[in-house]
C-alpha positions as CSV (number, residue, x, y, z in Angstrom):
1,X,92.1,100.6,113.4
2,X,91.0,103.7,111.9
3,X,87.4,103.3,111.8
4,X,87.7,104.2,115.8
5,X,88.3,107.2,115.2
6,X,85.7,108.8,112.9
7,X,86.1,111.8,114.7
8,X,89.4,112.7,113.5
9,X,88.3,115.6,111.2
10,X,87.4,117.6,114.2
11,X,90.2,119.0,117.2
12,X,93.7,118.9,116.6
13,X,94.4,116.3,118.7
14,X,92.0,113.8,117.1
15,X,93.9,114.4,114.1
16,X,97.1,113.7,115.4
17,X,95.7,111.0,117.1
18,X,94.8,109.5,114.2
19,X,97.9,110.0,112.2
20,X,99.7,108.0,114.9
21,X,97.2,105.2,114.6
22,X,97.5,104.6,110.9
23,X,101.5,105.1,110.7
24,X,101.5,102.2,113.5
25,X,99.0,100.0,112.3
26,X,102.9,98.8,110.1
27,X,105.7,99.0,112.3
28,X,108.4,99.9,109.5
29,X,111.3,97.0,108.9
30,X,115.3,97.7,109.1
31,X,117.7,96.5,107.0
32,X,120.3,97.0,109.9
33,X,122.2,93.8,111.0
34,X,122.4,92.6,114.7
35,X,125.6,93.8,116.7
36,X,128.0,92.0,118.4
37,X,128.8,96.0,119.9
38,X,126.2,98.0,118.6
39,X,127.1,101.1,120.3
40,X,129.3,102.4,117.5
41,X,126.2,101.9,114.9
42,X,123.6,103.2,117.0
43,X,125.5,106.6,117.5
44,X,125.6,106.5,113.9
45,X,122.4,106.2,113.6
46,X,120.9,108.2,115.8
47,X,123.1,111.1,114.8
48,X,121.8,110.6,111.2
49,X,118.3,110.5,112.1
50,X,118.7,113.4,114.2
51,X,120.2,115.5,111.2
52,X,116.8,114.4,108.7
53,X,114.8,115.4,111.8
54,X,116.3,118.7,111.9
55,X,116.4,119.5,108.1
56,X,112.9,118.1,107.5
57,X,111.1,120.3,110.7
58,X,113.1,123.5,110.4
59,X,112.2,123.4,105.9
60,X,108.4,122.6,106.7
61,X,108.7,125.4,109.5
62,X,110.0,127.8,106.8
63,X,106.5,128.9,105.8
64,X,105.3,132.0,108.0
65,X,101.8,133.3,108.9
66,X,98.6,131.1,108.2
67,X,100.1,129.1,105.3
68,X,103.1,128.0,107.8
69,X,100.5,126.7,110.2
70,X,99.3,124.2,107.2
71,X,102.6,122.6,107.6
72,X,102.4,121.7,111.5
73,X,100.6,118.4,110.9
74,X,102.5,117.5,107.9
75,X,105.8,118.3,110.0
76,X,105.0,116.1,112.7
77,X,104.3,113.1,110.0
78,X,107.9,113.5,108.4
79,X,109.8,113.4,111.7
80,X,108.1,110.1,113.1
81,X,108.7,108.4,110.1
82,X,112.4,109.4,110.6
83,X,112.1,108.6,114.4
84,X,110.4,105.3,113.9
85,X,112.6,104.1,111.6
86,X,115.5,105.1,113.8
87,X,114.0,103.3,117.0
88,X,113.3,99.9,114.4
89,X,117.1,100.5,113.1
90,X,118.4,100.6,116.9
91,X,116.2,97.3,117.6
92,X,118.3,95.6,114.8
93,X,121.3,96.6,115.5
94,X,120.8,95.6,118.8
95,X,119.4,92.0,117.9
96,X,115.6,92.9,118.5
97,X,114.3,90.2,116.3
98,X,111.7,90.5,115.2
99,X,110.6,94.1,114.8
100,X,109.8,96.3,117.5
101,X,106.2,96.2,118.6
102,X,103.2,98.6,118.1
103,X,103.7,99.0,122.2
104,X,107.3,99.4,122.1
105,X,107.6,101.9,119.2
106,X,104.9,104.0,120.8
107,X,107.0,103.8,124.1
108,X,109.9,104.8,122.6
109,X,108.6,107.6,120.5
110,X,107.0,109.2,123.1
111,X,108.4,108.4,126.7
112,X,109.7,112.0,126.2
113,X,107.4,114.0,125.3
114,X,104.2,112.3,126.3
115,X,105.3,110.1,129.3
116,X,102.2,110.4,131.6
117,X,100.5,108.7,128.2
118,X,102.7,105.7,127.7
119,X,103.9,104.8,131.4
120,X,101.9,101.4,131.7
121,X,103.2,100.1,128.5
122,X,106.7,99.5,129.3
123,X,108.9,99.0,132.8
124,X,112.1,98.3,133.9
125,X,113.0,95.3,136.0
126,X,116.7,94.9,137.0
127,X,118.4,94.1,133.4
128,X,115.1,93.8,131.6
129,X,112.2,95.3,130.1
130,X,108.9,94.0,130.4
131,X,106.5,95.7,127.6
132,X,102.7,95.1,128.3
133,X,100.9,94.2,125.0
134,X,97.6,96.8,124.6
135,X,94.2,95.6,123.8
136,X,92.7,97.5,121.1
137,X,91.1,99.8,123.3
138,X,94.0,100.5,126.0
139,X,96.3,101.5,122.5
140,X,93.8,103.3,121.1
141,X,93.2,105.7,124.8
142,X,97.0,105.9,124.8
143,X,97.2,107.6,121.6
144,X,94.0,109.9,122.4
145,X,96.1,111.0,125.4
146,X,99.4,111.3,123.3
147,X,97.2,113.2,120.7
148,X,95.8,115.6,123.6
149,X,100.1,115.9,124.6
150,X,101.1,116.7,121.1
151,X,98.6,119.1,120.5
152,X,99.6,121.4,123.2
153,X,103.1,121.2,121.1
154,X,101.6,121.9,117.8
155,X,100.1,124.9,118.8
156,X,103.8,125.7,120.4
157,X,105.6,125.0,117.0
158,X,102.1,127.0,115.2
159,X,103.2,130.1,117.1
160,X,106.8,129.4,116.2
161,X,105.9,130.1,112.7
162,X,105.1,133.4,113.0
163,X,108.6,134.5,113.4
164,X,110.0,133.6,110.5
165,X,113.5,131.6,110.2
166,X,114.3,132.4,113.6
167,X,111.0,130.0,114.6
168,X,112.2,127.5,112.3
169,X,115.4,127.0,114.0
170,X,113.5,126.7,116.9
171,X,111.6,124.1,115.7
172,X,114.2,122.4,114.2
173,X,116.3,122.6,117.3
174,X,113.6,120.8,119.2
175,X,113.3,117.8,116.7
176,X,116.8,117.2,117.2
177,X,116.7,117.5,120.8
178,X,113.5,115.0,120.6
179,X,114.8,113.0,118.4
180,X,118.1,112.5,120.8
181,X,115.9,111.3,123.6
182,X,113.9,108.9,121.9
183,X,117.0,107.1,120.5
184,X,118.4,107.3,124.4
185,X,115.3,105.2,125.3
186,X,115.4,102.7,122.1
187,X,119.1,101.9,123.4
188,X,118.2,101.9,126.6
189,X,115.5,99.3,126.1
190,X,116.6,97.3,123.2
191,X,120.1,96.7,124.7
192,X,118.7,94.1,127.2
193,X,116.6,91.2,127.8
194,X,113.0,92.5,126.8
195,X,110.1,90.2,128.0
196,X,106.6,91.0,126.1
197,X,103.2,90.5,128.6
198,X,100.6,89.4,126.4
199,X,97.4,91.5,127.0
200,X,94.7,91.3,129.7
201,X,97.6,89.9,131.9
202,X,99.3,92.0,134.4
203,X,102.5,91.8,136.1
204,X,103.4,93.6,139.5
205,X,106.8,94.3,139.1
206,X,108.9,94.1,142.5
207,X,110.0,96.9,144.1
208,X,113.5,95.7,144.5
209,X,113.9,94.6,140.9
210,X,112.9,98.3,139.9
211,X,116.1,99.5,141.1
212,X,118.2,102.1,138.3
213,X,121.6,101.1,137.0
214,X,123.2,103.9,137.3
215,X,126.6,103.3,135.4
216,X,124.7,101.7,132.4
217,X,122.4,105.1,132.7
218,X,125.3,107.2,132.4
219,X,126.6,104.8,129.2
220,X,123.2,105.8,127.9
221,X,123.5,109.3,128.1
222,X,126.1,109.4,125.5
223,X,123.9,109.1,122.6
């Protein structure tokens, strides 16, 4: 997986690319137990993952001037590790056996903040999810366009840096905000039926079945 991209010592977003590559070539495990009413657990969660986010972004943010811009790459490491964990935790707890898929964490991670990228992957029918499995070289041009996303964010969070605490609070602020959304759309996903398309096999999806539940939506929202 990461021979594809040699080029990763070069722009920004070939580095982050590439970071997300090798964290998800091992989608991590959970230790959570399967639910009868996992709502309760996944708030928990979620709110626990959103406090590491915000502790672990706004102390690498800390750092001002050049030496803080160091840190940006490093920072964006630390909180998917919390996030991913996080999204395979919610799977658990909702009875997502076995773990998530390279396709699903990557929708779920970055639906938010990179959902042009990662719009074919996944789509809701009705009361289910069906999750398209990538071949190796649909994943790896989601990621290049996720890296090309993040990047435009990195150079946000570099400039953040140079006003020092007040930036890191900013940052921090915005991992917990991120992290919030992401664990909306493991819930969201993981708390129904979820149908894996295996690769080079597409699946129109029917207009009528696309419809939006809008009381389970607003359930949702209170994560």
């Amino acid at each position: 997986m990461t021979a594809s991209l040699t080029a990763a010592t070069g722009q920004p977003s070939q580095r982050i690319s590439q970071q997300i590559l090798d964290y998800l070539s091992d989608v991590p495990p959970s230790r959570e137990q399967p639910r009868e009413h996992p709502r309760a657990r996944v708030d928990a969660i979620a709110l626990a993952a959103r406090r590491k986010a915000f502790l672990a972004s706004s102390s690498l943010a800390l750092p001002p001037g050049p030496i803080g811009w160091l840190t940006v790459l490093p920072e964006l490491v630390a909180i998917w590790k919390i996030q991913a964990q996080m999204v395979a935790d919610i799977a658990a707890v909702c009875g997502q056996h076995p773990k998530p898929t390279r396709e699903q964490m990557l929708f779920c991670l970055f639906r938010h903040a990179a959902a042009q990228a990662v719009r074919d992957l996944a789509v809701r029918a009705g009361q289910r999810w069906m999750v398209h499995a990538a071949t190796a070289h649909s994943f790896h041009s989601i990621v290049h366009r996720i890296g090309l996303k993040l990047s435009e964010r990195a150079l946000g969070s570099s400039l953040a840096r140079m006003v020092p605490l007040v930036g890191a609070l900013g940052v921090g602020a915005y991992a917990w905000y991120d992290t919030r959304q992401i664990a909306r759309t493991a819930f969201a996903m993981f708390s129904r039926e979820v149908e894996i398309i295996p690769a080079r096999r597409r699946v129109e999806v029917p207009a009528q079945r696309t419809h939006r539940d809008r009381a389970q939506d607003a359930r949702e929202a209170g994560l």
